[in-house]
C-alpha positions as CSV (number, residue, x, y, z in Angstrom):
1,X,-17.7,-16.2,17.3
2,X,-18.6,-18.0,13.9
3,X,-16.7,-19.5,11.4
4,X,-18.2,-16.8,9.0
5,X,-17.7,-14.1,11.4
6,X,-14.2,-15.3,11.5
7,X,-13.6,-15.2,7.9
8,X,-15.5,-12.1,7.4
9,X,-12.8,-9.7,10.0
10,X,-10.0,-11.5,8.1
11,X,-11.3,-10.3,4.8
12,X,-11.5,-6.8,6.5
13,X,-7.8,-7.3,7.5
14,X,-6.9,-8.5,3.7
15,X,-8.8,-5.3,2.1
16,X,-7.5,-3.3,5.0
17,X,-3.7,-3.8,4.3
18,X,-4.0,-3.0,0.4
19,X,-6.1,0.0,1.0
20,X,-3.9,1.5,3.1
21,X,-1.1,0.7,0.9
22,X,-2.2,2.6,-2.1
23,X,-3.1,5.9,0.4
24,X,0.2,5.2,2.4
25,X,-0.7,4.7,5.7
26,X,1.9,2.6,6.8
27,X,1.3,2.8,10.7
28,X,-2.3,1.2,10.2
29,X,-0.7,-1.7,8.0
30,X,1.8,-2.1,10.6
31,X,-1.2,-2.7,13.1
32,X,-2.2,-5.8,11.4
33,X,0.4,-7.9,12.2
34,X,1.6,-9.2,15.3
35,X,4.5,-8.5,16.8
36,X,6.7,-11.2,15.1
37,X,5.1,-10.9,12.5
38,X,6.7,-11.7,9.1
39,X,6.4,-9.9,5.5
40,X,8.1,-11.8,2.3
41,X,7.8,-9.1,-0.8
42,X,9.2,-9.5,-3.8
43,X,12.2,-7.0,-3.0
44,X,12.9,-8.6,0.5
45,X,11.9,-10.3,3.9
46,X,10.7,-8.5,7.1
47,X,10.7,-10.0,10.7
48,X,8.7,-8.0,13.6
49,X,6.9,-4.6,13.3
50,X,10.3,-2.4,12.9
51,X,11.8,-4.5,9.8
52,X,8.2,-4.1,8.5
53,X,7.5,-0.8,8.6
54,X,11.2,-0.4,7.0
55,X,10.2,-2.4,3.6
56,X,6.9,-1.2,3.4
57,X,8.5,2.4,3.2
58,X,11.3,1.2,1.2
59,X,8.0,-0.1,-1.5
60,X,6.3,3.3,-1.1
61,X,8.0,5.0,-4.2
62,X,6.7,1.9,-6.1
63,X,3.4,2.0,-5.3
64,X,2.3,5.6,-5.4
65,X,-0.3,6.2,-8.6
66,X,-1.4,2.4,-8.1
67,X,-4.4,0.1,-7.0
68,X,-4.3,-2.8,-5.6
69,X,-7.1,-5.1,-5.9
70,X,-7.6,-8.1,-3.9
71,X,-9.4,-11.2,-5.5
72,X,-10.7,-15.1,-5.4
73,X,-9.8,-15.1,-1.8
74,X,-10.1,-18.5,0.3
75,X,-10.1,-18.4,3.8
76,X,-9.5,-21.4,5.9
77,X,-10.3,-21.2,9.6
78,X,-9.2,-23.9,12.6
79,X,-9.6,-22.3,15.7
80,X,-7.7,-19.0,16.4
81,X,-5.6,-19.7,13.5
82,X,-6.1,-19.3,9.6
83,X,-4.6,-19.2,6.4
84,X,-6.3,-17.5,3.2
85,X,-4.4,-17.3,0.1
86,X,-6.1,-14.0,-2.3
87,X,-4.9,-13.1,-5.9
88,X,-3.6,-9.3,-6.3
89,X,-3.8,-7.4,-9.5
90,X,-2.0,-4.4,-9.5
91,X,-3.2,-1.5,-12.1
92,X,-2.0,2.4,-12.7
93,X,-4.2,4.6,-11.1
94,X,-3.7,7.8,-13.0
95,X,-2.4,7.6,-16.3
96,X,-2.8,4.7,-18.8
97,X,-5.3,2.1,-16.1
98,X,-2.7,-0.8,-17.1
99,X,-2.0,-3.8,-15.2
100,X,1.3,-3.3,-13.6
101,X,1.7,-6.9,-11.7
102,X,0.2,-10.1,-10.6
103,X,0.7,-12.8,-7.9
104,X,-0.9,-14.1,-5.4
105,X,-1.1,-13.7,-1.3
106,X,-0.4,-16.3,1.1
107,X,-1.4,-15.5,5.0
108,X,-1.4,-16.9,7.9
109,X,-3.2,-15.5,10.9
110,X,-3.9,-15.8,14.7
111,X,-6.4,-14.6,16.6
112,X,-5.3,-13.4,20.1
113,X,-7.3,-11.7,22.6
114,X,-10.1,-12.0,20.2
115,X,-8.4,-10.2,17.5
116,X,-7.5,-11.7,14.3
117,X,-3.7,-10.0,13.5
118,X,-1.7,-11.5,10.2
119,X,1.2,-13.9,11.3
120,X,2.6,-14.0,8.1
121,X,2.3,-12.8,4.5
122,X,4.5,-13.8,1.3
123,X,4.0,-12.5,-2.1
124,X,3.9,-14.6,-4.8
125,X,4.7,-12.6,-8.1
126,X,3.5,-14.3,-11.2
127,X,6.3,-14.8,-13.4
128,X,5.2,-12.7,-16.6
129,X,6.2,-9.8,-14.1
């Protein structure tokens, strides 16, 4: 597989976890990482697919009526590993279309069995949050 291919399945995998964040699909989300895999939000730290699934429901309230929009993203490939940091806006969905928050995404992924999964991801909220 290419470089580009490469980058172009973990771009799937970034749009795929934000996607299926704003129609709540948790399980799928879940699917992206790998088993140890690790999720830093701004209301906590998750460790393995069980403490994930947990915070992402634990956001769900928070995120319901929302978008998230994934931009500028820049993947970096070196064998079956990668890291690709992506800026998120976060806007309303139904009512006024404002932005509700800003950071920035930074991943880490492996490829295993020929399947790119997320290692890690921490969310970097910008400070006028």
């Amino acid at each position: 597989m290419s470089v580009v291919e490469d980058k172009f399945l973990i771009q799937e995998i970034i749009h795929s976890y934000s996607i299926h964040l704003d129609i709540e699909r948790i399980d799928v989300i879940t699917e992206l990482f790998v088993e140890d895999g690790k999720l830093e939000l701004r209301i906590g730290k998750a460790k393995g697919k069980i403490e994930i699934t947990n915070l992402l429901q634990q956001i769900l309230p928070h995120t319901r009526g929302k978008r998230h929009f994934i931009t500028n993203t820049l993947i970096e490939c070196d064998g079956d590993e990668a890291f690709a940091q992506s800026y998120l806006l976060v806007t309303e969905a139904i009512e006024s279309k404002e932005t509700v928050l800003t950071g920035v995404y930074f991943d880490t992924f492996v490829k295993i069995d020929g399947t790119w999964k997320i290692h890690t991801r921490k969310l970097v909220v910008d400070l006028s949050n």
